[in-house]
N, C-alpha and C positions, 0 to 999 in steps of 0.2 A: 766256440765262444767261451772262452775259459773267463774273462770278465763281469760276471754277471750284476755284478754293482756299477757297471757303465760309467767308473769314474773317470776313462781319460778322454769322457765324448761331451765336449761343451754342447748346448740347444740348437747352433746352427752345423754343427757338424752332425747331429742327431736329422735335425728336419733336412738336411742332403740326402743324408741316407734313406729318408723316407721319401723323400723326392722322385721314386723312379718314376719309368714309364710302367712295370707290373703293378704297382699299386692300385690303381684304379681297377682292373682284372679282380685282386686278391680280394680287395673290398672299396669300392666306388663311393660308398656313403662315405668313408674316412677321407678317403684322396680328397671328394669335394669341400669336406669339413675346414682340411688342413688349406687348400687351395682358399676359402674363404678367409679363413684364422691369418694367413699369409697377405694378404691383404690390407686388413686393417693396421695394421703399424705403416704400413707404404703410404696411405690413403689420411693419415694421423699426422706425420711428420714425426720429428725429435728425434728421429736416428739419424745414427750417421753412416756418413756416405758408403763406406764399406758394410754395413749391415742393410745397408737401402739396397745395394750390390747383389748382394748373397740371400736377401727373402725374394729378392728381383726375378732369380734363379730358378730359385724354390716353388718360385710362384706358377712361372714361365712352365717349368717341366710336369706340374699339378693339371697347369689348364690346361696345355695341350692334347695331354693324353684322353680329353675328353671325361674327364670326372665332374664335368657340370653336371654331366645326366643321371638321372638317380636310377 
């Protein structure tokens, strides 16, 4: 990771990346955190349809993996 100022990762290419299914494993209280956080803009409105798309995602690959459980 020769980048360490993460300047060519826009927020939703960041929260992809966070988005796996290990997360919840690595640390389950963030996965849930993020899987909450991922939420409120969907649940708010005012984005648009390709960003409603991609936290969709985000969202989708957070809950599944079972990171509701603390």
């Amino acid at each position: 990771m020769r980048d360490r100022q993460l300047t060519g990762w826009d927020p939703v290419t960041l929260l992809r990346g966070l988005a796996h299914p290990w997360l919840p494993q690595a640390s389950g209280l963030l996965a849930h955190d993020l899987a909450e956080r991922t939420e409120r803009p969907l649940e708010g409105g005012g984005i648009s349809g390709s960003s409603r798309r991609e936290l969709t995602t985000v969202n989708y690959v957070l809950s599944r993996t079972g990171s509701t459980r603390r």
